[in-house]
NUZA-739260 format. One line per 3 residues: for each residue x, y, z of C-alpha. Coordinates in pm, whole numbers. Layout:
# residues N
X/Y/Z  ... .
This chain:
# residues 75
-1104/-2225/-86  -1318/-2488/-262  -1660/-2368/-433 .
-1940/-2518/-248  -2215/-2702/-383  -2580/-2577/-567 .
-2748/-2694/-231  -2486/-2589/33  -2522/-2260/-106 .
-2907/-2249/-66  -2872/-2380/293  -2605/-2129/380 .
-2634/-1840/633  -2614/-1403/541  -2236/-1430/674 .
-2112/-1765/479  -2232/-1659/137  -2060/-1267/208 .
-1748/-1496/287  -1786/-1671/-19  -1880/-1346/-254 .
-1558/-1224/-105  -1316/-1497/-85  -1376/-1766/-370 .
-1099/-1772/-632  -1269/-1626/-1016  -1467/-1898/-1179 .
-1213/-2142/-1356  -930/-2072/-1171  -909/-2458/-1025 .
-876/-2588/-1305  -534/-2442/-1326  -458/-2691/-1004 .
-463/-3023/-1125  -746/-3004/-1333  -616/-2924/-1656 .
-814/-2988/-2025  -1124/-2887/-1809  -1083/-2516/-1821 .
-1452/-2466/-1959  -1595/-2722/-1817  -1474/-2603/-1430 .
-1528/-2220/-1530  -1887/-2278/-1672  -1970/-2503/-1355 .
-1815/-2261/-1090  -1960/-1968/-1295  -2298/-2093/-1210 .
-2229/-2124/-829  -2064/-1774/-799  -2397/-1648/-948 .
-2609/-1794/-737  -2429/-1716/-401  -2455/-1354/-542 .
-2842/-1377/-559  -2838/-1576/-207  -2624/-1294/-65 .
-2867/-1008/-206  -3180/-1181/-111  -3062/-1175/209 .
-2948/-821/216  -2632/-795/45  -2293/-716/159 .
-2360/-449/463  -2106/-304/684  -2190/-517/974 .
-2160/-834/732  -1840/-694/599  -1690/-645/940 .
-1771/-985/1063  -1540/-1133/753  -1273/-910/767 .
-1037/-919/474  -840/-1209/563  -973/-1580/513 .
C-alpha cells in the first residue's frame, strides 16, 4: 500500500484514514523496495504523513468499533 499524499489525507473520509492508520507499512519501509540510499529521506517524509493521518483519524473520532469493523483486518 502506497502512502498517500499531505492533501489526499486532508480530503479523506473517517473510514479511509482508519484504513490507512491500520494498514500502511512503518515509515521508511519503501525505501527498502527500490528506493535504496533514501532511507531517511523516505522515513522522514512518510513519518510526516503517518502523523498527520493519526490527527485526521482522531479529529474525526478515532478508531471506534464500528470504524474498526468496517476495515476488517485484511486489506
Amino acid at each position: 500500500m502506497k502512502y498517500p499524499t499531505r492533501d489526499e489525507v486532508l480530503k479523506a473520509s473517517h473510514v479511509q484514514l482508519a484504513r490507512w492508520y491500520r494498514f500502511l507499512p512503518s515509515p521508511g519501509m519503501s525505501a527498502l523496495e527500490g528506493k535504496r540510499g533514501r532511507f531517511e529521506e523516505v522515513m522522514a517524509q512518510e513519518s510526516e504523513i503517518q502523523g498527520l493521518i493519526k490527527d485526521q483519524l482522531d479529529f474525526h473520532g478515532g478508531m471506534t468499533t464500528a470504524v474498526s469493523k468496517a476495515i476488517g483486518w485484511g486489506n
